[in-house]
C-alpha beads as a LAMMPS data file, in Angstrom:
LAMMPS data file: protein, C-alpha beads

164 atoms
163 bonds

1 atom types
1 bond types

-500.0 500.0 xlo xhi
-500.0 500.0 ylo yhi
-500.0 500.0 zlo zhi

Masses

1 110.0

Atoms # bond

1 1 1 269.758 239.656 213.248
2 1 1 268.982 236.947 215.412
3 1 1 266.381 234.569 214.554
4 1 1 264.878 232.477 217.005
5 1 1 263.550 229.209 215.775
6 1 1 261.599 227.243 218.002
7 1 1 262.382 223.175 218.279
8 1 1 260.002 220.819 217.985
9 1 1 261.673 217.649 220.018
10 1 1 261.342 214.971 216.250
11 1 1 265.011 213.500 217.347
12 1 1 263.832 213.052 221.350
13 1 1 261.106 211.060 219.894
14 1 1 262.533 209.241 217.453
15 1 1 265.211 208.139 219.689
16 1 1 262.361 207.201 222.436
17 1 1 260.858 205.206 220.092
18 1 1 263.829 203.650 218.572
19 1 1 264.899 202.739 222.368
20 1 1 261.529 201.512 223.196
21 1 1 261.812 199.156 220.239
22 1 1 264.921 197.612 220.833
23 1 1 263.533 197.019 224.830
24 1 1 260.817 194.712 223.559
25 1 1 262.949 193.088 221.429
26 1 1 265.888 192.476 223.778
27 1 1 262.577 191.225 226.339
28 1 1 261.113 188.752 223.529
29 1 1 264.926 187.420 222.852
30 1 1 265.202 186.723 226.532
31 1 1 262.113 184.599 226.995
32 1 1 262.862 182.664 224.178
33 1 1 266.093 182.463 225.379
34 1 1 264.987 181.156 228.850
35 1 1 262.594 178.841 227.005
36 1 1 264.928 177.227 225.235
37 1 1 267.053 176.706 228.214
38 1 1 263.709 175.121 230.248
39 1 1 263.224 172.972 227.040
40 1 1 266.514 171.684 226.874
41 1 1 266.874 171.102 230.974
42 1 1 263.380 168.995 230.836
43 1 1 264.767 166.692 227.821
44 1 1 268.308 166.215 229.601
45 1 1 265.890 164.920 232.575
46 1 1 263.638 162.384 230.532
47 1 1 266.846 161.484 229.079
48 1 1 268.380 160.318 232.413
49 1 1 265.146 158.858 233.409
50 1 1 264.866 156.656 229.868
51 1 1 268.699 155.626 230.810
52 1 1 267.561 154.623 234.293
53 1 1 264.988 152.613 233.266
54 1 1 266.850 150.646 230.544
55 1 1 268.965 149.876 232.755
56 1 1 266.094 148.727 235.587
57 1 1 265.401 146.391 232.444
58 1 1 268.321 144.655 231.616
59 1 1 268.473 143.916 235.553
60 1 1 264.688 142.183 235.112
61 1 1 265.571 140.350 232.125
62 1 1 268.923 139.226 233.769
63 1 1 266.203 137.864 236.853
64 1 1 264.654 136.029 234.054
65 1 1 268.148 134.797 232.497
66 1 1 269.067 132.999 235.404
67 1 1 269.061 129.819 236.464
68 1 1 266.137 129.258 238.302
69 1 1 262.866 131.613 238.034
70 1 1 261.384 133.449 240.671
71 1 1 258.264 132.313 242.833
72 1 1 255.417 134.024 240.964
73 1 1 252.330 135.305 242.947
74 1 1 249.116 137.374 243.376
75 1 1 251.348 140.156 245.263
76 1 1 254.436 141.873 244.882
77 1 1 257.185 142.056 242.037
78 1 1 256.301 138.718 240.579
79 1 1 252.927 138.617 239.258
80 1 1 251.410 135.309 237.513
81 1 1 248.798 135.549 234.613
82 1 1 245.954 135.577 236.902
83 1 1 246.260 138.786 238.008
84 1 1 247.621 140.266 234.929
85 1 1 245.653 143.509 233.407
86 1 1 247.200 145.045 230.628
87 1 1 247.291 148.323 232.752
88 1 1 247.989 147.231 236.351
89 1 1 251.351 148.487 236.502
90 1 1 249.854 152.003 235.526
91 1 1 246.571 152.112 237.701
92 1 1 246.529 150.538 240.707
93 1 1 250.611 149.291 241.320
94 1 1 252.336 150.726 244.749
95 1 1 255.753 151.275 242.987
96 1 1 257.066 151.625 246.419
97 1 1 256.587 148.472 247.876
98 1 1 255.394 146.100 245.529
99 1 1 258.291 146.903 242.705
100 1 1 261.937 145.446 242.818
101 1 1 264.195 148.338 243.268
102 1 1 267.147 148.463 240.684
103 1 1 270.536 147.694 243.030
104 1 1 273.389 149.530 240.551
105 1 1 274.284 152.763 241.083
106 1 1 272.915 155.257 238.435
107 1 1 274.535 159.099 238.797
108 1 1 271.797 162.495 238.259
109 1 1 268.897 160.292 238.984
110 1 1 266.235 161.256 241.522
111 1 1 265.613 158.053 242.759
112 1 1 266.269 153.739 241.898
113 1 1 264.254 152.614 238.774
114 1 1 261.815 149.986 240.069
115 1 1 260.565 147.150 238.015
116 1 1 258.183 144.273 237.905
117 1 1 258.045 140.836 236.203
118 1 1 254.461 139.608 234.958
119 1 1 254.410 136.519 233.937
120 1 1 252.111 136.004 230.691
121 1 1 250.243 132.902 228.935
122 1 1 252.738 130.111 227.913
123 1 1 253.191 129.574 224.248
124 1 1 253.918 126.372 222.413
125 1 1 257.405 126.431 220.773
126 1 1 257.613 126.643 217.580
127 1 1 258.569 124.106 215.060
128 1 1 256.752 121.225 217.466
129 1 1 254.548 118.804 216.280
130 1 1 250.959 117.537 217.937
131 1 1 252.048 114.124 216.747
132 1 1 254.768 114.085 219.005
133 1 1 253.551 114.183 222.344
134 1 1 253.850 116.642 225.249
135 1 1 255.105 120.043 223.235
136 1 1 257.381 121.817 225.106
137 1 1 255.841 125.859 225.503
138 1 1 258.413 128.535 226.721
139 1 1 257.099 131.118 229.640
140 1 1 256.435 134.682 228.251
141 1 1 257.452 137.660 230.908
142 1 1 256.491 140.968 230.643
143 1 1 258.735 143.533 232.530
144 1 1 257.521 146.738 233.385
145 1 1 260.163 149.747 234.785
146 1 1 259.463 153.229 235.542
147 1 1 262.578 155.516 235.858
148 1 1 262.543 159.136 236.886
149 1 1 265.176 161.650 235.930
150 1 1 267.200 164.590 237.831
151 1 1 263.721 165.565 238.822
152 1 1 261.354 163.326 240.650
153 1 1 258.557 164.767 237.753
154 1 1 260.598 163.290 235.222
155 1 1 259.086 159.588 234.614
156 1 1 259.742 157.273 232.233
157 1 1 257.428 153.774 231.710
158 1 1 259.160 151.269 229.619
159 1 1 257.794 147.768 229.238
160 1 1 260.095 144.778 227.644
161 1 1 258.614 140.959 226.788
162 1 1 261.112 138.350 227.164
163 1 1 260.824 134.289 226.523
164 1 1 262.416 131.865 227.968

Bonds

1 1 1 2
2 1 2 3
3 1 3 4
4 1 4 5
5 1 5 6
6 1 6 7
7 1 7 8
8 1 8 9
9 1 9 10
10 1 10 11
11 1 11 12
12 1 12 13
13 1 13 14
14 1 14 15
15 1 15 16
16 1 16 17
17 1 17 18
18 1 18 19
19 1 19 20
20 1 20 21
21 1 21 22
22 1 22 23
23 1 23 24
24 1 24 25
25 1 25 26
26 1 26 27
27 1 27 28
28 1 28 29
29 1 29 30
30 1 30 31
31 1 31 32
32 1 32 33
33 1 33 34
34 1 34 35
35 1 35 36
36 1 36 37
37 1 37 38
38 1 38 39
39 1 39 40
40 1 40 41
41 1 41 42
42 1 42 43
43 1 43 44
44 1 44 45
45 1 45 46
46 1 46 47
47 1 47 48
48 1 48 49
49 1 49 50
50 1 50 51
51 1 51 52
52 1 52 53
53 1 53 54
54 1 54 55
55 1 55 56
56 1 56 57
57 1 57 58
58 1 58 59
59 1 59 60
60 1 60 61
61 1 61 62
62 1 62 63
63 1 63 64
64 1 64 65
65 1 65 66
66 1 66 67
67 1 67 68
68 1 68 69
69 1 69 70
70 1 70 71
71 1 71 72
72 1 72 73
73 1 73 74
74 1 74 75
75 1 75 76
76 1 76 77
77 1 77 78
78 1 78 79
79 1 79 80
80 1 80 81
81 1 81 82
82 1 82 83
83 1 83 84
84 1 84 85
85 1 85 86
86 1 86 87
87 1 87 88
88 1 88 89
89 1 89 90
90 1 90 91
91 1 91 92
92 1 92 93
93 1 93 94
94 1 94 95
95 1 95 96
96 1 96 97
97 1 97 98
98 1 98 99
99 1 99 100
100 1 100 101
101 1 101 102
102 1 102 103
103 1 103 104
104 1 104 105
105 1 105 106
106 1 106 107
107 1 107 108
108 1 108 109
109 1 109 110
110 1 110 111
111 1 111 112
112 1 112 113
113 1 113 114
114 1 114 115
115 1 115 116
116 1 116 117
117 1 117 118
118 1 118 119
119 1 119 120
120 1 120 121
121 1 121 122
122 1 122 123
123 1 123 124
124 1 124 125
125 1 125 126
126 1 126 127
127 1 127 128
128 1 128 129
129 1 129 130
130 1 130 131
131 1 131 132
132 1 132 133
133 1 133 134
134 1 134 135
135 1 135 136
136 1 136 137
137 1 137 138
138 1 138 139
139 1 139 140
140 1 140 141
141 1 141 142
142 1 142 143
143 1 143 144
144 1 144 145
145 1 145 146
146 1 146 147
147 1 147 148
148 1 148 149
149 1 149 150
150 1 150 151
151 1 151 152
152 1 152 153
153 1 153 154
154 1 154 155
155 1 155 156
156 1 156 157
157 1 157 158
158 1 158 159
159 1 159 160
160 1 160 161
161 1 161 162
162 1 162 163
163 1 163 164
């Protein structure tokens, strides 16, 4: 005797399901995946871009080292105290034509750093005496860089004071 049974598909399903599962998994693994890989690209880029403007800053403060100082003025990369504003390099600075572009070579970068020297209030130095006369003050400088990474997006605003 022959008994027919009829089948009712339970392993078809399961395996459907089972197959379906491991799809959205293997999905959700590869966003993360790419996400990670997006994360890590955009902090390689600030990365170069914080390099290229420390290096934009050691040039500015090596301007300032030297023997004589630059002519400071209203305009350009030189600014005196008069028209200092504690967010002019941010707001209203062209960093195209009013910034000092940085003359090494810098590898990855999308562009030169650029920098600018502000020249702040004079400060007595220290240790001086009124009773003494003239007392001697040193010049206060405020350099201001922006560097930008592999990526022109990538921007980095660094800001150094230096007395001399």
């Amino acid at each position: 005797m022959v008994f027919s049974q009829r089948q009712r598909g339970a392993a078809l399903i399961t395996g459907l399901i089972i197959m379906v599962i491991l799809t959205l998994l293997a999905v959700a693994s590869m966003r993360t995946t790419i996400m990670e890989e997006k994360m890590a690209g955009n902090a390689r880029d600030i990365d170069i871009a914080f390099q290229s403007a420390e290096a934009a800053i050691r040039a500015g403060e090596d301007v300032l080292n030297g023997a004589t100082l630059p002519a400071f003025s209203t305009s350009g990369a030189h600014l005196t105290a008069a028209v200092r504003n504690d967010e002019y390099w941010l707001s209203t600075h062209n960093w195209g034509t009013s910034s000092i572009a940085y003359s090494g070579t810098l590898e990855g970068t999308s562009g030169n750093p650029r920098y600018v020297i502000e020249e702040m209030a004079a400060v007595p130095e220290s240790g001086g005496s009124l009773k003494m006369g003239a007392i001697e003050e040193k010049g206060i400088y405020r350099i201001t860089v922006r560097g930008a990474g592999a990526s022109p997006n990538a921007k980095v605003y660094l800001q150094s004071t230096y007395r001399r």
